[in-house]
C-alpha positions in Angstrom: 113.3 97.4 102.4 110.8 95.0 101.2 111.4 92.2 98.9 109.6 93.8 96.0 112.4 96.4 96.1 115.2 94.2 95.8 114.5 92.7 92.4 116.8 93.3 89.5 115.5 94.2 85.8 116.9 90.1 85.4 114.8 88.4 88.3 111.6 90.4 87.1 112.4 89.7 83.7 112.9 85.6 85.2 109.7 86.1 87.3 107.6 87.2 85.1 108.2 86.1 81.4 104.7 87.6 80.4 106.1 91.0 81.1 109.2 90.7 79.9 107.8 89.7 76.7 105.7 92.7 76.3 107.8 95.8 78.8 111.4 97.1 78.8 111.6 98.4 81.9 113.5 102.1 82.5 116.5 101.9 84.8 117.7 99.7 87.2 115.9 100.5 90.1 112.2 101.5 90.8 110.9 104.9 90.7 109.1 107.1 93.6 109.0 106.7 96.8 109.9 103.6 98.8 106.7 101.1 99.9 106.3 99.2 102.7 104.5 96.3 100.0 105.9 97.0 96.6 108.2 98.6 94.2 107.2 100.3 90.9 108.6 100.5 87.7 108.6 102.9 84.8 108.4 100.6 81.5 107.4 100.9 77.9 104.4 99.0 76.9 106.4 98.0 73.3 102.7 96.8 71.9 101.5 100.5 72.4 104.3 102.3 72.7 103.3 104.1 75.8 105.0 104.2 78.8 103.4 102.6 81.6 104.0 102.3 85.5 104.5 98.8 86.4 104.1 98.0 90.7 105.4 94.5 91.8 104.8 92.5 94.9 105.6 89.3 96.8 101.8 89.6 97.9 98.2 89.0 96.6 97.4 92.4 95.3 93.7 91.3 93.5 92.3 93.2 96.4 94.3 96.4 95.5 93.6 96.2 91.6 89.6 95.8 92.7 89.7 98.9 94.5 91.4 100.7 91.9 89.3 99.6 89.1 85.9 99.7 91.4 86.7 103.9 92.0 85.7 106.1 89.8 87.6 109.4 89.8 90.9 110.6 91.0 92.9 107.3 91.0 95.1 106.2 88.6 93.9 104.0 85.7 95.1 100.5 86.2 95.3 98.3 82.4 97.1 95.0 83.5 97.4 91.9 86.0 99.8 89.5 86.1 100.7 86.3 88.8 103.9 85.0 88.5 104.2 81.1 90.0 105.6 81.7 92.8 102.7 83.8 93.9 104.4 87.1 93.5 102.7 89.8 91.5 102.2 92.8 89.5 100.1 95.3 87.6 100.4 98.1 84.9 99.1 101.3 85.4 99.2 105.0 84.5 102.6 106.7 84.8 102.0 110.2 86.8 104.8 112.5 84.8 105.3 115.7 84.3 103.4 118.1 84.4 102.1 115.1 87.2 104.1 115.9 90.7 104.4 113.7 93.7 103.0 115.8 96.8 106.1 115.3 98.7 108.3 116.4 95.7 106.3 119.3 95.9 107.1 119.8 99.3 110.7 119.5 99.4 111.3 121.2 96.3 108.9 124.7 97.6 110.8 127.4 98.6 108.7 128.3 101.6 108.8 131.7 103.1 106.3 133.1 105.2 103.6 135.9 104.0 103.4 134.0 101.0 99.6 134.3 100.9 99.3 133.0 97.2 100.7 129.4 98.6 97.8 129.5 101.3 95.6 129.9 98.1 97.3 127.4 96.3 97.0 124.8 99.2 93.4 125.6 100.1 92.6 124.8 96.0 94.9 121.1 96.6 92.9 120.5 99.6 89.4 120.8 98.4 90.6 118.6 95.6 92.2 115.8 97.7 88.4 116.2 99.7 87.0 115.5 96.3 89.0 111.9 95.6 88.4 110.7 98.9 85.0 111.5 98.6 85.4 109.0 95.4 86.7 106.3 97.6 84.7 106.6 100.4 81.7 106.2 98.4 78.0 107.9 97.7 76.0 108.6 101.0 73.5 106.5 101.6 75.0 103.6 99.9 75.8 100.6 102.1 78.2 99.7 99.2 81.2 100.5 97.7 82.4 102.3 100.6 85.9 102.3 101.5 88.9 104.2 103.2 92.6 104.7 101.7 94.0 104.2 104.9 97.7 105.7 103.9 96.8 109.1 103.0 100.5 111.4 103.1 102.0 113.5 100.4 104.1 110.6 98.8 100.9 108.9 97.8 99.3 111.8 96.3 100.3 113.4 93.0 99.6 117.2 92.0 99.3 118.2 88.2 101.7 121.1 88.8 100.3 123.4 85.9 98.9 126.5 87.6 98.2 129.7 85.1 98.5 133.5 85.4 94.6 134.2 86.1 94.2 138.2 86.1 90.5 137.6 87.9 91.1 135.1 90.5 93.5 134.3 93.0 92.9 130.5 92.5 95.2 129.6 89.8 95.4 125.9 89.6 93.8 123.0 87.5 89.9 122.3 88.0 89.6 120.3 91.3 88.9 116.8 89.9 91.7 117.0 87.7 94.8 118.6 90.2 95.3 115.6 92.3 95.5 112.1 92.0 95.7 109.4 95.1 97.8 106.5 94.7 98.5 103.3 96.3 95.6 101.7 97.8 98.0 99.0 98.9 96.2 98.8 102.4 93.0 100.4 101.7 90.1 98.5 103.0 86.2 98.8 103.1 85.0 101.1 106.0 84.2 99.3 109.2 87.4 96.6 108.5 90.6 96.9 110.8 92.5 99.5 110.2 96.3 97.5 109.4 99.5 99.6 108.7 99.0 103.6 108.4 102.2 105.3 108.1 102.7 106.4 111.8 103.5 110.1 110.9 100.1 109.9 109.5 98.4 107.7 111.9 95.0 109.3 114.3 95.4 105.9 115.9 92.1 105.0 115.2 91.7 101.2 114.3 88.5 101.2 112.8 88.1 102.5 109.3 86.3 105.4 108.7 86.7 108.8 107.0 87.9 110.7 109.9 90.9 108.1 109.5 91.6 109.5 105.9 90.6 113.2 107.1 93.3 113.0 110.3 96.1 112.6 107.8 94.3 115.1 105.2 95.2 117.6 108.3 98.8 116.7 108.9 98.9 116.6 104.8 97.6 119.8 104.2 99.9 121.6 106.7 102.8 119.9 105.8 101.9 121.6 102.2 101.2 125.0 104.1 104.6 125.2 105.9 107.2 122.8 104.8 107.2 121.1 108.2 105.2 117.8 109.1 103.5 118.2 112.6 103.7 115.6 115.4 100.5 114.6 116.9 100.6 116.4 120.1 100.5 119.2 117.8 97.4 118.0 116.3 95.8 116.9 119.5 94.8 120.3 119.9 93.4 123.3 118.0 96.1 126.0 120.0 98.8 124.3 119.1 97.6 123.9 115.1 97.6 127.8 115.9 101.5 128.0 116.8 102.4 125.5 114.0 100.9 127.6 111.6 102.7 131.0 113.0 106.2 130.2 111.8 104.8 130.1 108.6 102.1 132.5 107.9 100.5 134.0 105.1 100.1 137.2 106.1 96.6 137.9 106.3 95.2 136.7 109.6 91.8 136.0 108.5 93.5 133.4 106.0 96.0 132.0 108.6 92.3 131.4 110.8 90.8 129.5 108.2 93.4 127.0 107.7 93.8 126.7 111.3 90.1 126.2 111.5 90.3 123.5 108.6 93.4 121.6 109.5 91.7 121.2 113.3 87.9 120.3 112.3 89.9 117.3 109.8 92.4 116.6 112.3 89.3 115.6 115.0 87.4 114.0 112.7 88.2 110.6 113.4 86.5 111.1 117.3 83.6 111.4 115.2 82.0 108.2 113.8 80.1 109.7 111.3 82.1 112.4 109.8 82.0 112.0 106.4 84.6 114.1 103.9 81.7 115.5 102.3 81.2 117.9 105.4 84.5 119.4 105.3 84.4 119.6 101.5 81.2 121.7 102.3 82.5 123.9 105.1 85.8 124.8 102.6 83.4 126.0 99.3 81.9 127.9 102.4 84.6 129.6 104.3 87.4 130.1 101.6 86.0 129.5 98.3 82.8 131.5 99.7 84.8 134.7 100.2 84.5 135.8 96.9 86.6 136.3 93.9 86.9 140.4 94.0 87.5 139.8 97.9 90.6 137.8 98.0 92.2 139.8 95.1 91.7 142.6 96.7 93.4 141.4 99.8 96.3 139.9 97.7 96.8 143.3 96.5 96.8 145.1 99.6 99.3 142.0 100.9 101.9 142.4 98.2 101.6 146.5 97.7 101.3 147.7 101.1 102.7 145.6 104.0 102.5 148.8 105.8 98.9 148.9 105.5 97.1 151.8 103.9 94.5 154.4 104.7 91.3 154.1 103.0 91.7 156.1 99.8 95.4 154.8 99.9 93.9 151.4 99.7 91.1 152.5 96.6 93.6 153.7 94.5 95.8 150.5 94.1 92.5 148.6 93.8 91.8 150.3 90.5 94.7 148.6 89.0 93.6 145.3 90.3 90.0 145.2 89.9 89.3 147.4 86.7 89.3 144.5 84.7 86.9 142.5 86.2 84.2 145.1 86.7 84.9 146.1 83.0 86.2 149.6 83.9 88.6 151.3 81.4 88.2 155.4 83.0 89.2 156.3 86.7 86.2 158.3 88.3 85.4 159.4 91.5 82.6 157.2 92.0 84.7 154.3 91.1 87.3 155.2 93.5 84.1 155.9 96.4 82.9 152.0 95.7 86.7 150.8 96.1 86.7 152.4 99.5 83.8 150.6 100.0 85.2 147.5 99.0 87.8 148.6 101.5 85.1 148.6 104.4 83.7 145.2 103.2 87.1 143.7 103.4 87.1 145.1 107.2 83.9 144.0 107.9 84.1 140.8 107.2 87.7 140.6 108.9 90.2 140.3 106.2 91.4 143.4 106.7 92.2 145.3 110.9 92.6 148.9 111.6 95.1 150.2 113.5 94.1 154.1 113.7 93.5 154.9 109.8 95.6 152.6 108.7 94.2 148.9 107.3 96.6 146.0 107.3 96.5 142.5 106.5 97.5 140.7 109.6 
């Protein structure tokens, strides 16, 4: 426990008079998840009436607050900064509440169950947007400034606005990808090319230089921590086989989709043996390989999933298609030619390996 998370509402209040003239804090203990540097606060800004997150620390933070306020995008907004005399510190910022979830919240809270092949969608549309912040903080190509890495990326410093919506016409249900998730904490984040100091070890690539692949190794071990439930060690990560296994006890039933995330959690995961890997690459091969499938595609598979786990023959297949995708080709009438092009989206789906045939019969896995 660190010495930030040992103060009382009365030693902050003693500490740091400026605060206490303008906060009340909530509680009597901070709020989220323990820090190795810090302990935050939910308080109400009584000059706004808002409430406000408020991080305190027994160490310099400027270099923290810089960061924060020098990235544009999916951070949190920071308002205050305050120095106390005996060189502790703090800062207001943006309280992450409902519908705002911590990623490991998230986690524990799932109810994970495999073939669950919307939650592979669900996690594929929280990667690409945790791709998008760190492309934020790791700065515009090109540029020799402004270029940094988080260096603690893990699901308790990342928040998910947990809001998704019943969309008829797409199996990606979520928020818009610079709005889902926030990253938090840049506590130890440093400009790229500095030492890399104090990762979380579950999270570590053990690379002490800082560079994206740093960030993009614990993207990996974040992203299938979100798929299955279970955080993997890094023997499991040394090796593209063994991501495989890991993502076997907890499939989504469609092998095609189980592939993909094997193939994305391994090309992050070895990132960091590549000096210069940038996010934006993986962001790029993601649109491609998942987002790229197609919307009519992957409802079309979720409907074959959840309807016929025993697979289905072909004009099996077409007629619970007409139910799914009527709508979005703007049919009202079943016809025979409509029914002949949903075979055919049948054979598509085969062809380009999201469905297998086994004798007449496709299935999803």
């Amino acid at each position: 426990m660190n010495a930030a998370s040992k103060l009382t509402p009365a030693a902050i209040g003693k500490k740091f008079p400026m605060i206490a003239a303008r906060y009340a804090l909530h509680g009597d203990r901070p709020i989220g998840a323990p820090s190795g540097f810090g302990a935050v606060w939910k308080a109400r800004d009584l000059w706004l009436e808002r409430d406000v997150a408020l991080k305190f620390s027994d160490r310099d933070m400027a270099d923290e607050l810089c960061l924060c306020r020098d990235i544009e995008g999916q951070t949190v907004r920071v308002f205050d900064y305050f120095r106390a005399a005996d060189d502790w510190n703090a800062y207001a910022m943006e309280l992450l509440e409902a519908p705002w979830m911590g990623v490991g919240r998230f986690i524990r809270a799932h109810r994970y169950r495999p073939d669950d092949l919307q939650h592979y969608f669900d996690c594929f549309e929280i990667a690409r947007s945790l791709l998008s912040g760190l492309a934020q903080i790791h700065g515009r190509p090109y540029s020799r400034k402004q270029k940094f890495v988080h260096a603690d990326i893990k699901p308790d410093n990342l928040f998910l606005m947990v809001k998704p919506k019943k969309r008829p016409d797409t199996v990606f249900r979520m928020p818009p990808a610079q709005r889902l998730v926030k990253i938090i904490d840049m506590g130890i984040g440093t400009a790229q090319g500095n030492p890399v100091l104090a990762y979380t070890p579950g999270y570590d690539s053990g690379e002490r230089v800082a560079r994206p692949g740093v960030d993009l190794y614990a993207t990996a071990i974040t992203f299938l921590e979100l798929l299955t439930g279970e955080r993997p060690d890094h023997h499991t990560m040394r090796h593209k086989a063994r991501i495989r296994r890991f993502v076997d006890e907890m499939p989504s039933g469609a092998a095609r989709i189980d592939a993909l995330a094997v193939e994305f959690a391994s090309n992050c995961a070895s990132a960091y043996t590549r000096p210069g890997e940038t996010v934006r690459v993986h962001a790029r091969h993601l649109d491609e390989q998942v987002f790229g499938i197609g919307e009519q595609r992957l409802l079309a598979l979720r409907a074959i999933h959840r309807h016929c786990p025993g697979g289905g023959r072909k004009d099996e297949l077409a007629d619970l298609l007409f139910g799914v995708l009527a709508r979005p080709c703007g049919w009202r009438n079943r016809t025979t030619q409509r029914i002949d092009t949903l075979k055919e989206v049948v054979a598509d789906l085969y062809g380009a390996g999201l469905l297998v045939l086994r004798g007449q019969r496709y299935f999803t896995a």
